[in-house]
VEXTORTI-161954 format. One record per residue (C-alpha): x, y, z; residue number from 1. Coordinates in nm, 4 decimals, always signed. Layout:
N
{px->X; py->Y; pz->Z; nr->NUM}
...
***
This chain:
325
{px->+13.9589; py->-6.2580; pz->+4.6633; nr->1}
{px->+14.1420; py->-6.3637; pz->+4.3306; nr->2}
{px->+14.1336; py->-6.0582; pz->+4.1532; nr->3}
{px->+14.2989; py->-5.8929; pz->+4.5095; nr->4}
{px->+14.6195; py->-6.1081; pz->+4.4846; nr->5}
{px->+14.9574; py->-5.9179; pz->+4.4192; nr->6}
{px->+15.3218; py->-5.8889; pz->+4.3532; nr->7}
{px->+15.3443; py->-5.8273; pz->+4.7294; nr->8}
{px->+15.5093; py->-6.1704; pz->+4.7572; nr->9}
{px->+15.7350; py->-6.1220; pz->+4.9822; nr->10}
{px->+15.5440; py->-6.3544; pz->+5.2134; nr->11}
{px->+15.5719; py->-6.4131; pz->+5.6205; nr->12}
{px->+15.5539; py->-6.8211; pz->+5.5576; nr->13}
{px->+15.4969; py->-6.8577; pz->+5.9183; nr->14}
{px->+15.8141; py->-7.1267; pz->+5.9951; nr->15}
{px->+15.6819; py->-7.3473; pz->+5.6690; nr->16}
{px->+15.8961; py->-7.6925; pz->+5.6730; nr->17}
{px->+15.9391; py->-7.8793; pz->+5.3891; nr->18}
{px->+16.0519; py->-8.2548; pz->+5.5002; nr->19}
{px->+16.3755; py->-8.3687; pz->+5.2146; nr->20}
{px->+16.2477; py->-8.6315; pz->+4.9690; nr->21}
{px->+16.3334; py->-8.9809; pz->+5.1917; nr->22}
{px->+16.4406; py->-9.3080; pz->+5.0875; nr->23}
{px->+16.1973; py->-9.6158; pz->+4.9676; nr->24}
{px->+16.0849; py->-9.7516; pz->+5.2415; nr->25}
{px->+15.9772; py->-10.1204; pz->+5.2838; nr->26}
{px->+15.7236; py->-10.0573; pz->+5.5655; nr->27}
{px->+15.3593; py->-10.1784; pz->+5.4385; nr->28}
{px->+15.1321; py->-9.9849; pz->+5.6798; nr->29}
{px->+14.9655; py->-9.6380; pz->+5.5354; nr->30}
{px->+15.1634; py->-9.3285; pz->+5.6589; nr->31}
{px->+14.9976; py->-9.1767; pz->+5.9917; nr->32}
{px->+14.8498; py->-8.8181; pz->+6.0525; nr->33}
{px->+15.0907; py->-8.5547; pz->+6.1785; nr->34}
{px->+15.0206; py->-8.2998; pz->+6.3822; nr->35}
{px->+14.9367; py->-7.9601; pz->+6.2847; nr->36}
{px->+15.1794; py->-7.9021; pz->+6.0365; nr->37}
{px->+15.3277; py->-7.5186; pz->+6.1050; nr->38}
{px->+15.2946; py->-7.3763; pz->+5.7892; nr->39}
{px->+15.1336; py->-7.5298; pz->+5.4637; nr->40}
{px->+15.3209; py->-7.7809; pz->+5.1854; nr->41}
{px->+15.2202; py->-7.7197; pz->+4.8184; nr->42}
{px->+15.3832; py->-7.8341; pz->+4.4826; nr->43}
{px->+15.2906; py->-7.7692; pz->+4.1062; nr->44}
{px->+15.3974; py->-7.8505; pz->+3.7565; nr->45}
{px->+15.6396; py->-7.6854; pz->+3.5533; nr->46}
{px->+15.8165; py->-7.3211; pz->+3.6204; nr->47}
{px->+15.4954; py->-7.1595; pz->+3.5789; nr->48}
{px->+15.3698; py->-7.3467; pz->+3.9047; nr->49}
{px->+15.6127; py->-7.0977; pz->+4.0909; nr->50}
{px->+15.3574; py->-6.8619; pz->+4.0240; nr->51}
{px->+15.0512; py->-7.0916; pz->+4.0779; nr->52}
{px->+15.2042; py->-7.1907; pz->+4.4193; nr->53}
{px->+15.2739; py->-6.8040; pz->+4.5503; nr->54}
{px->+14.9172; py->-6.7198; pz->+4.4591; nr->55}
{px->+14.7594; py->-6.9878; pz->+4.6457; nr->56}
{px->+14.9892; py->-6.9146; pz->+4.9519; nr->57}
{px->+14.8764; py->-6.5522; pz->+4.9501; nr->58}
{px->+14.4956; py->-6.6761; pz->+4.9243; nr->59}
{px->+14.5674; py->-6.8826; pz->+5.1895; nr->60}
{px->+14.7164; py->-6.5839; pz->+5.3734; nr->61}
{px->+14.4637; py->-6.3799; pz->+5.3469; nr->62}
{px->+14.2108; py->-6.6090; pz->+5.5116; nr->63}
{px->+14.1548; py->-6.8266; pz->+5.2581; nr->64}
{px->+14.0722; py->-7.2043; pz->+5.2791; nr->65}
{px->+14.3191; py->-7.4672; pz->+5.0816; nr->66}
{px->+14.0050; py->-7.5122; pz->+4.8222; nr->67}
{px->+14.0437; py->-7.1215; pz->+4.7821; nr->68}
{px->+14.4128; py->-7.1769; pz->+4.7414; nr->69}
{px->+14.3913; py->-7.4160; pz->+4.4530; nr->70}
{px->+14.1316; py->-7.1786; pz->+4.2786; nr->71}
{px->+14.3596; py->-6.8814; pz->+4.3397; nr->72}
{px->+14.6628; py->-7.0403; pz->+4.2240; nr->73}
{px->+14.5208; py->-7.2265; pz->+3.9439; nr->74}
{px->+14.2841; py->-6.9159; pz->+3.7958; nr->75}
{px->+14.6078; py->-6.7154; pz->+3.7666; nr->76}
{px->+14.8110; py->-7.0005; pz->+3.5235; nr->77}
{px->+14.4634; py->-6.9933; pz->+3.3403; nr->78}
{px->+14.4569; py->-6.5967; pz->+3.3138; nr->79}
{px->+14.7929; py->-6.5943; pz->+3.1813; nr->80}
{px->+14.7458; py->-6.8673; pz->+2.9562; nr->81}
{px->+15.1099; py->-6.9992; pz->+3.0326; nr->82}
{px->+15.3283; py->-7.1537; pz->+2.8036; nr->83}
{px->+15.0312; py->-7.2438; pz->+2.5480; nr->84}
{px->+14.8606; py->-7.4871; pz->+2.7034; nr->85}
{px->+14.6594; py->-7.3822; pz->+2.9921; nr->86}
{px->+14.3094; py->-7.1456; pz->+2.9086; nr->87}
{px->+14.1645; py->-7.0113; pz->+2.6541; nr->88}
{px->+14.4661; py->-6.8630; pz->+2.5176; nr->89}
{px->+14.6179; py->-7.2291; pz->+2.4640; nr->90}
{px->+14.6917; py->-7.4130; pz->+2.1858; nr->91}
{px->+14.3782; py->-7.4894; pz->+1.9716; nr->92}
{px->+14.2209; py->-7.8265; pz->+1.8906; nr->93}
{px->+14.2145; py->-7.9359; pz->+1.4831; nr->94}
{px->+13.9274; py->-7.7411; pz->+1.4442; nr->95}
{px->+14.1136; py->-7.4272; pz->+1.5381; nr->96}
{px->+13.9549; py->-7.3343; pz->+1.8562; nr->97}
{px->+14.0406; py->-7.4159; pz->+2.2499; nr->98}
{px->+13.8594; py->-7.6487; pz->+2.4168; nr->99}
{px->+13.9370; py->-7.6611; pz->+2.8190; nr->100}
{px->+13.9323; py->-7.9357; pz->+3.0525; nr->101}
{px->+13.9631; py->-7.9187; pz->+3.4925; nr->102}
{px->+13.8879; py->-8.0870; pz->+3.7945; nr->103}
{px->+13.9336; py->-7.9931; pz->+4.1268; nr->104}
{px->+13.9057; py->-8.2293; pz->+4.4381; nr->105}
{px->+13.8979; py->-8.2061; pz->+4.8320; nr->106}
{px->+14.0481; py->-8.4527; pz->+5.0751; nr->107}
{px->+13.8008; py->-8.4338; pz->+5.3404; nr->108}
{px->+13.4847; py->-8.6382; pz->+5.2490; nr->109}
{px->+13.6693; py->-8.7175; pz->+4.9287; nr->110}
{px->+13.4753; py->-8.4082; pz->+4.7248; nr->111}
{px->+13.5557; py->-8.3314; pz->+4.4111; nr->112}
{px->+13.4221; py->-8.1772; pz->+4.0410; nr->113}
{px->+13.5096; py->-8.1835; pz->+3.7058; nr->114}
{px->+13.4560; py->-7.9904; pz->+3.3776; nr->115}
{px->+13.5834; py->-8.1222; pz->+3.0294; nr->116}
{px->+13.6121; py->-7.9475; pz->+2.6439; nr->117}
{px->+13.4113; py->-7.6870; pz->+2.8034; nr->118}
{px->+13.4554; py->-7.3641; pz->+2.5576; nr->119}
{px->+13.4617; py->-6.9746; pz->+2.6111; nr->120}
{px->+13.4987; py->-7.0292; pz->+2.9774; nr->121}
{px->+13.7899; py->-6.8201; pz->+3.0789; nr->122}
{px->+13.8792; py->-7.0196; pz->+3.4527; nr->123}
{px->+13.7543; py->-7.4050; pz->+3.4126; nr->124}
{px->+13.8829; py->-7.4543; pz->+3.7625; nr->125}
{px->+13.5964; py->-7.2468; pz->+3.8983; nr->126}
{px->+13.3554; py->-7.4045; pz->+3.6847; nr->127}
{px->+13.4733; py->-7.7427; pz->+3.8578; nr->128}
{px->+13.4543; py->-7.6282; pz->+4.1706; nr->129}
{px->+13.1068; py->-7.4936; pz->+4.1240; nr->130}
{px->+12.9866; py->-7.8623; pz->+4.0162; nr->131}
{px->+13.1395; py->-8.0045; pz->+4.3593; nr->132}
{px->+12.9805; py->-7.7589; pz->+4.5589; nr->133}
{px->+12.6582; py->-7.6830; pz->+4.3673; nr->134}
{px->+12.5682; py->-7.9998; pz->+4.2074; nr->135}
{px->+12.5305; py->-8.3935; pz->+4.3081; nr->136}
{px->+12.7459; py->-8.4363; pz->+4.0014; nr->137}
{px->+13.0935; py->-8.4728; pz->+3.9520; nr->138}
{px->+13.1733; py->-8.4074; pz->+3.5912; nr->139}
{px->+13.0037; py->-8.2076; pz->+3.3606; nr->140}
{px->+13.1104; py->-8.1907; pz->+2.9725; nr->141}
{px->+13.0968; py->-7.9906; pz->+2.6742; nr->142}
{px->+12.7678; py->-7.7871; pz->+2.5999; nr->143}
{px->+12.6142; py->-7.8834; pz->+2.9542; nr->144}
{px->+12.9591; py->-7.7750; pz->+3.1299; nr->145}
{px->+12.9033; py->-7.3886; pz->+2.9160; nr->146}
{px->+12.5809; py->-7.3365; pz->+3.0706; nr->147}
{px->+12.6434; py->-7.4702; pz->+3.4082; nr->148}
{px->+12.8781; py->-7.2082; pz->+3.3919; nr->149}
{px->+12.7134; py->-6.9383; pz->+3.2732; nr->150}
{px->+12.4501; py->-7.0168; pz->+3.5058; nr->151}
{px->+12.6957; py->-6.9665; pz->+3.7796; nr->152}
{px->+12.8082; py->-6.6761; pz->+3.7140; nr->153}
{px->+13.1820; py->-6.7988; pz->+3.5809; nr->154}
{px->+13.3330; py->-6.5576; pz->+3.3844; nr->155}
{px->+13.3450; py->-6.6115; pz->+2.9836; nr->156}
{px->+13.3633; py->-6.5013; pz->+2.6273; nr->157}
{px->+13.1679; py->-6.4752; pz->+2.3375; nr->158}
{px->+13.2151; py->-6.7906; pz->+2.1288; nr->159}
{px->+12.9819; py->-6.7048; pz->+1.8131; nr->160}
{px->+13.2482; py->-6.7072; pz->+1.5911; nr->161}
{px->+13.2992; py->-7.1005; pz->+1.6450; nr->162}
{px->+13.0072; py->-7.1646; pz->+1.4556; nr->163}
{px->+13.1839; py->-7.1275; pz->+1.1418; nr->164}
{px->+13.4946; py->-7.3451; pz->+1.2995; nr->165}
{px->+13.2838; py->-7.6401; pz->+1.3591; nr->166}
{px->+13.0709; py->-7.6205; pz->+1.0202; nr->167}
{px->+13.4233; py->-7.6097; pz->+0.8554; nr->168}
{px->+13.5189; py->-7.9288; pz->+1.0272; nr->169}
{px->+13.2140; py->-8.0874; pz->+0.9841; nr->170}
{px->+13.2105; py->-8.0181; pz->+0.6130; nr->171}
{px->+13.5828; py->-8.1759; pz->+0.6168; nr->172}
{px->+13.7282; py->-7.8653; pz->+0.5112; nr->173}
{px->+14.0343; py->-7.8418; pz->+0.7474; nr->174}
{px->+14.3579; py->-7.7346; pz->+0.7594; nr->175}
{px->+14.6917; py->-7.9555; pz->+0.6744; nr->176}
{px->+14.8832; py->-7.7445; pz->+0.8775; nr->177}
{px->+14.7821; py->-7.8400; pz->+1.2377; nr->178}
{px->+15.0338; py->-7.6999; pz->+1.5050; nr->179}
{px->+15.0456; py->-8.0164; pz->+1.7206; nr->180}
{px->+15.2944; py->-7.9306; pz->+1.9868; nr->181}
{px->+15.2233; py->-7.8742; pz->+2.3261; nr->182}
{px->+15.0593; py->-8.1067; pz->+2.6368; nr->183}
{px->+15.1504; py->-7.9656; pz->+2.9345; nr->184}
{px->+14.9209; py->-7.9004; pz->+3.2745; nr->185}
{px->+14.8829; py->-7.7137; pz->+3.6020; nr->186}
{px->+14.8205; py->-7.9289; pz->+3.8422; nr->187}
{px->+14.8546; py->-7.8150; pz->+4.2085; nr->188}
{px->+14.8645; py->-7.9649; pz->+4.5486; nr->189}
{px->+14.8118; py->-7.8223; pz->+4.8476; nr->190}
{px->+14.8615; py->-7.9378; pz->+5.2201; nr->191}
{px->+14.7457; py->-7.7283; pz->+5.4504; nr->192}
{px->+14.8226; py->-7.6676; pz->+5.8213; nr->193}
{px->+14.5446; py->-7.8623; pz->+5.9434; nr->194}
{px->+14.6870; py->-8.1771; pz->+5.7923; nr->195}
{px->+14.4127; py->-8.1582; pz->+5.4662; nr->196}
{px->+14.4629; py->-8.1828; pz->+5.1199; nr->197}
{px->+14.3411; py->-8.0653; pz->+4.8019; nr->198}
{px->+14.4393; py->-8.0159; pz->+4.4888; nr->199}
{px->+14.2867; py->-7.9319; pz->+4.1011; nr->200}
{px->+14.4550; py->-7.9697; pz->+3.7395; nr->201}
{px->+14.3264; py->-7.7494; pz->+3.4625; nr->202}
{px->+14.4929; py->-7.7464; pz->+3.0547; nr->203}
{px->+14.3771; py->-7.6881; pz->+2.7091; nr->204}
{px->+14.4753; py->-8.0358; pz->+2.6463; nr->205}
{px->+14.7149; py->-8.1394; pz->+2.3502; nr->206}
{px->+14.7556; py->-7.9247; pz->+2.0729; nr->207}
{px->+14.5821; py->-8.0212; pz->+1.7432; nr->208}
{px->+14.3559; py->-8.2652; pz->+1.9198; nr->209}
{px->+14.0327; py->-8.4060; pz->+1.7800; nr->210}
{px->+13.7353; py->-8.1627; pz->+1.8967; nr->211}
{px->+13.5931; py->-8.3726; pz->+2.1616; nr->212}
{px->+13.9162; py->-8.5708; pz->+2.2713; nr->213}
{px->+13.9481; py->-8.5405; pz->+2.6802; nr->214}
{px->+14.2441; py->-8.6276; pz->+2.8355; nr->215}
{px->+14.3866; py->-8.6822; pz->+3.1698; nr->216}
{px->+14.3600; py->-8.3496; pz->+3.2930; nr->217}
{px->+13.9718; py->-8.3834; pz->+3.4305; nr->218}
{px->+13.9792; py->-8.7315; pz->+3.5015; nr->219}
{px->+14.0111; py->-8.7937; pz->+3.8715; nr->220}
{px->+14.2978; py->-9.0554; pz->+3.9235; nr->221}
{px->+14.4699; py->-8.9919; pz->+3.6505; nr->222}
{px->+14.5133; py->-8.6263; pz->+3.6117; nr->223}
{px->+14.4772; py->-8.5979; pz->+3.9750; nr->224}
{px->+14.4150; py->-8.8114; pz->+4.2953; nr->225}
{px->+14.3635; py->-8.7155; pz->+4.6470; nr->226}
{px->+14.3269; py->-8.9326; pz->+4.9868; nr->227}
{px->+14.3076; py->-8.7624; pz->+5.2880; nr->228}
{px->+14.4351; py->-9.0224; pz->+5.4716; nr->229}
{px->+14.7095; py->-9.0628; pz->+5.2419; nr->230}
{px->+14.8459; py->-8.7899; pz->+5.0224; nr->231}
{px->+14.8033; py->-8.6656; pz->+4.6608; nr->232}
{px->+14.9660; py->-8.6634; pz->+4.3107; nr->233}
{px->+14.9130; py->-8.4647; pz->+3.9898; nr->234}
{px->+15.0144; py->-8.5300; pz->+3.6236; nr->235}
{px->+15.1613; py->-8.3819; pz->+3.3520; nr->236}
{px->+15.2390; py->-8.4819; pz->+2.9993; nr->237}
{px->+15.0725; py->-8.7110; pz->+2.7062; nr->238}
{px->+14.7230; py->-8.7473; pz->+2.8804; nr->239}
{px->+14.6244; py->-9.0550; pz->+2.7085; nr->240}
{px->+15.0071; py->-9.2206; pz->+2.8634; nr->241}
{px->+14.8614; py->-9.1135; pz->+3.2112; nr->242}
{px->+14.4436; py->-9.2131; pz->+3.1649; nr->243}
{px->+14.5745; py->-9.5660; pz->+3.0813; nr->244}
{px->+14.6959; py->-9.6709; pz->+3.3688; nr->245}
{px->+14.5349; py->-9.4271; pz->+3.6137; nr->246}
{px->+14.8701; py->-9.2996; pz->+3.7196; nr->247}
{px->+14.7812; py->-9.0804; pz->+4.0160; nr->248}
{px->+14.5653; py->-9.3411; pz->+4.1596; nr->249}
{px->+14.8193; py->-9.5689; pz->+4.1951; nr->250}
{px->+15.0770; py->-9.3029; pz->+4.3059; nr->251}
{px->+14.8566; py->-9.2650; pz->+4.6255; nr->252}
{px->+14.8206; py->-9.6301; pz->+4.6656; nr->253}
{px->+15.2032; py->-9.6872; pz->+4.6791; nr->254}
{px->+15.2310; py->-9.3797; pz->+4.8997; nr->255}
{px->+14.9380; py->-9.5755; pz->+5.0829; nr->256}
{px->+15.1854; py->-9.8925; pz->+5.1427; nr->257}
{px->+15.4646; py->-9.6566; pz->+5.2392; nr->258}
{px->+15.6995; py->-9.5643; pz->+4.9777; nr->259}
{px->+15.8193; py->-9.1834; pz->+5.0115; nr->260}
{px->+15.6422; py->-8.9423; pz->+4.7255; nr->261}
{px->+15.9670; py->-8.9881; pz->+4.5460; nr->262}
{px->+15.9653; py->-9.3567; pz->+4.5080; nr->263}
{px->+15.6106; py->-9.3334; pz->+4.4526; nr->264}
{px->+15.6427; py->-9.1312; pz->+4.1378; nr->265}
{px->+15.9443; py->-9.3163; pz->+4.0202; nr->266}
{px->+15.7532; py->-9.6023; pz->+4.0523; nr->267}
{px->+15.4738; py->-9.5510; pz->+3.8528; nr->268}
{px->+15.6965; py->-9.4249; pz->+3.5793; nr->269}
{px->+15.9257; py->-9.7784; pz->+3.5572; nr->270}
{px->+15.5818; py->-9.9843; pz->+3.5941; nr->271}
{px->+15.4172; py->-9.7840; pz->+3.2619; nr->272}
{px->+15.7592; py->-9.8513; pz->+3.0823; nr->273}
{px->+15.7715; py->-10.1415; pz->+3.1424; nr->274}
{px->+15.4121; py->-10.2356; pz->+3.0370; nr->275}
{px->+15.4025; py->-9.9624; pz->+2.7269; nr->276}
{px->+15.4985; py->-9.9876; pz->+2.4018; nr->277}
{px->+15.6619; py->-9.7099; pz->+2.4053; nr->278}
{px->+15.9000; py->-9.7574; pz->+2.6788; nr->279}
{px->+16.0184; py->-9.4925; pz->+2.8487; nr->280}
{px->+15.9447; py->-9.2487; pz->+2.5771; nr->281}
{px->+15.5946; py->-9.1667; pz->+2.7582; nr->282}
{px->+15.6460; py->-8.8099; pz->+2.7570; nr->283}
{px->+15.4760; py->-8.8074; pz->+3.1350; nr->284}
{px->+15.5812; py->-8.6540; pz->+3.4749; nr->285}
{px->+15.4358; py->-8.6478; pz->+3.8246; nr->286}
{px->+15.4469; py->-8.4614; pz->+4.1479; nr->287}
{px->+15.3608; py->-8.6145; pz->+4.4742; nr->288}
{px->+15.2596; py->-8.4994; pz->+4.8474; nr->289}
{px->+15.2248; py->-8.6855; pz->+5.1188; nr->290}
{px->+15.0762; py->-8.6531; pz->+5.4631; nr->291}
{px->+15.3965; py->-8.5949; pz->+5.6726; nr->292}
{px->+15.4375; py->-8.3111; pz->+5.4268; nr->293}
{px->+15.6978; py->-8.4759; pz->+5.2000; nr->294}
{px->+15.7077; py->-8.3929; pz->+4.7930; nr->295}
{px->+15.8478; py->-8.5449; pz->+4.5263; nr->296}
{px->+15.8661; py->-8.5627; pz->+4.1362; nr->297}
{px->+15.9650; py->-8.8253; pz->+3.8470; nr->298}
{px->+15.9679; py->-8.7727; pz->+3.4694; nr->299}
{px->+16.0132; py->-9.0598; pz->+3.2091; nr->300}
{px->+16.2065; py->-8.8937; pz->+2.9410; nr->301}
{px->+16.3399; py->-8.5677; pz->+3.0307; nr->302}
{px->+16.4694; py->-8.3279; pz->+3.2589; nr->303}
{px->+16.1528; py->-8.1858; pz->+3.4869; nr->304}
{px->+16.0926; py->-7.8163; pz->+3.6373; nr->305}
{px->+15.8271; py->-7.8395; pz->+3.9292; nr->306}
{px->+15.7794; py->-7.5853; pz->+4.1990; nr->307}
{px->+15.7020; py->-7.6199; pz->+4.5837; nr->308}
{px->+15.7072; py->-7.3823; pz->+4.9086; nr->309}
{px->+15.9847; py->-7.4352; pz->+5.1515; nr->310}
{px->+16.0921; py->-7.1713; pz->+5.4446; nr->311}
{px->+16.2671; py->-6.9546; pz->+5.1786; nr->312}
{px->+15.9274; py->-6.9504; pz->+4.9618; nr->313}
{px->+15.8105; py->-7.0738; pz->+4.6239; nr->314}
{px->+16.1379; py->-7.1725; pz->+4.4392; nr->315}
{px->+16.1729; py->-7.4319; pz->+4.1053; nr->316}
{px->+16.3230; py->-7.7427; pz->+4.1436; nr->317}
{px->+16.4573; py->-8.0103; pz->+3.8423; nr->318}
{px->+16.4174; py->-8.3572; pz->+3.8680; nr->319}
{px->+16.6279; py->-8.5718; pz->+3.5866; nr->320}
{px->+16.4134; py->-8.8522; pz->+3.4113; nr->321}
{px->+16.4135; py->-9.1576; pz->+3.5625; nr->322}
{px->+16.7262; py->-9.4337; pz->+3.4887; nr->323}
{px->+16.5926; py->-9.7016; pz->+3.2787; nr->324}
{px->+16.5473; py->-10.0123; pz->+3.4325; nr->325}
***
């Protein structure tokens, strides 16, 4: 199905309603199911999601389940490698090489999989899904997450000429000049017409990490959380600012006591800030979906690009940081 998906974008969405971001709300009881929402709700990270998000609409379109979706959408961003920081043409670790972490997860029966500094594998969002659906595992790292893989079938590349990367690095002999810029994600949500979520997150993690170092990105509730009864959330930014406070996790439970996907994200922003060093200079953003088919987005020190669907199709939207409280 992936390899099938085209510029023929111009898509019938089918009356797809997106619901305007609402206010906070003090109401305490977790949000009730819909019905059969006409069209499906997605939203992704950055500019680039625009593409992730018409991709997994045309999976969907073409028969294609809202796990298929994520894939879809996600495997593109991955192919292309966008802005540095998502496959294996994203920025490299210290040692020089990429090392590729992803999870995906499904709202019904709360399913999900997980794949971290996996190398050579060209779409870590397939491997993940492969260890929901074809193990009794969730996460699988490093050399084990390779040959799962490869066992599978998931498309990769040679990576022989590590070899002499890691000896270097072991041996100490490593390079002063270490490009460390770049931390940015794909993470996707999808909710489908049904009234079903799912979602996945997939990176090459911070440039110039330490080989090994995992960070948000693969770690369900922080990267990425999804409740079926509830809504979703993805994350974006300095991994370790996320992992800390298992940011998505507690998006859902707010969502869960009924703020709006907005305040929800908000939210969670002030409550690191104010428990950080740091501040507000956390580098972090979220997205947000809930089950009446409501989005929103929050950033703690800058001005942040996110994509959803609406009637007219996938467009970007920019949310300011948050106001310092």
């Amino acid at each position: 199905m992936f390899s099938s998906i085209s510029k023929h974008l111009a898509l019938s969405l089918g009356g797809v309603t997106l619901v305007a971001l609402s206010a906070l709300t003090s109401c305490a009881a977790a949000p009730t199911a819909p019905a059969k929402s006409s069209g499906p709700r997605m939203i992704a990270t950055w500019p680039f999601g625009k593409t992730a998000t018409e991709h997994a609409l045309l999976a969907m379109q073409q028969g294609g389940s809202r796990l298929d979706a994520v894939e879809a959408g996600i495997r593109e961003i991955e192919r292309l490698s966008s802005d540095g920081s998502v496959g294996l043409g994203g920025r490299p670790n210290a040692a020089g090489y990429p090392q590729l972490d992803a999870c995906i997860m499904d709202g019904p029966e709360h399913r999900a999989g997980s794949v971290a500094g996996v190398e050579g594998i060209v779409h870590p969002i397939t491997a993940a899904r492969r260890v929901m659906e074809k193990t009794k595992h969730v996460m699988l790292v490093g050399e084990g997450a390779r040959w799962f893989a490869l066992e599978q079938g998931v498309e990769s590349v040679d990576t022989t000429d590590l070899d002499m990367k890691k000896s270097a690095w072991v041996a100490r002999d490593r390079s002063e000049n270490i490009d460390r810029a770049g931390h940015d994600t794909i993470a996707l949500l999808v909710l489908d017409a049904d009234g079903h979520f799912a979602g996945g997150c997939s990176t090459s993690g911070a440039g110039g990490k330490l080989p090994g170092r995992v960070g948000d990105s693969p770690i369900l509730g922080s990267g990425l959380y999804v409740d079926d009864e509830v809504g979703a959330a993805g994350a974006t930014g300095i991994g370790e600012n996320v992992m800390r406070y298992c940011a998505t996790f507690l998006i859902v439970e707010l969502m869960r006591q009924g703020l709006d996907p907005q305040s929800a994200c908000e939210e969670v922003v002030h409550r690191i800030a104010r428990l950080d060093p740091r501040g507000y200079k956390l580098d972090i953003c979220f997205i947000a979906l809930d089950k009446k088919g409501r989005y929103g987005a929050a950033a703690s020190n800058q001005t942040f690009p996110y994509a959803v669907v609406t009637e007219q199709g996938s467009e970007v939207l920019h949310v300011p940081q948050v106001t310092p409280r």
